[in-house]
C-alpha positions as CSV (number, residue, x, y, z in Angstrom):
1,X,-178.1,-71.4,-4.6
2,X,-174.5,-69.9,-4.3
3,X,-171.7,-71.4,-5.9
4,X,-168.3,-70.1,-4.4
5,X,-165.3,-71.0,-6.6
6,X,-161.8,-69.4,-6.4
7,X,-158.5,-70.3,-7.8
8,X,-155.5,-68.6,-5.7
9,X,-152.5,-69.8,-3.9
10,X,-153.9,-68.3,-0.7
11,X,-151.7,-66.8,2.7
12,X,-153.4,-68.5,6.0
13,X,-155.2,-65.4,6.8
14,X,-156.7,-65.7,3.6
15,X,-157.3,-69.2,3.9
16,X,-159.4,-68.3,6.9
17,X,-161.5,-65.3,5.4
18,X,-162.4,-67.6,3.4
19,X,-163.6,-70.1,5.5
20,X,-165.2,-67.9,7.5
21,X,-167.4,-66.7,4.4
22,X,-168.2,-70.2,3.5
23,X,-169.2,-70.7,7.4
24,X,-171.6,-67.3,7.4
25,X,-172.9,-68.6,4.0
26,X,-173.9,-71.9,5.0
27,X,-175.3,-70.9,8.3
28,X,-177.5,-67.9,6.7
29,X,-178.8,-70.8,4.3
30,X,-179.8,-72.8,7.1
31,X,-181.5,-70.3,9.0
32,X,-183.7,-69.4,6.1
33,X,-184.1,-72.9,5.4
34,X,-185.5,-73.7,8.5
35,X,-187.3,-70.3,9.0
36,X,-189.1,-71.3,6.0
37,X,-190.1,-74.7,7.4
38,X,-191.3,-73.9,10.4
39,X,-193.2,-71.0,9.0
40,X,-195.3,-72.8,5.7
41,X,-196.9,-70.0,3.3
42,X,-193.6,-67.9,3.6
43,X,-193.3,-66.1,0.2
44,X,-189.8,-65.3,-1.8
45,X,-190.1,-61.7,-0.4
46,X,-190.3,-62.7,3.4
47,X,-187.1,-64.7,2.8
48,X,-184.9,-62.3,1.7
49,X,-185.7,-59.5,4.5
């Protein structure tokens, strides 16, 4: 699991750089979430190619 944490007093481009990471983060989870669903016996290894 990631935990992204940051203390700053951000500029709005900032603010949406981060977002966008937070976006690609939780979208990549979900993908291998459900890639690993629909695909039962998937080891650790297949997941992170």
């Amino acid at each position: 699991m990631f935990v992204l944490e940051y203390k700053v007093k951000p500029k709005p481009n900032q603010i949406e750089a981060i977002n966008e990471a937070i976006r690609t983060t939780q979208f990549v989870r979900n993908k291998v979430l459900r890639y690993w669903m629909d695909n039962r016996g998937v080891g650790k290894t297949e997941l992170f190619r």
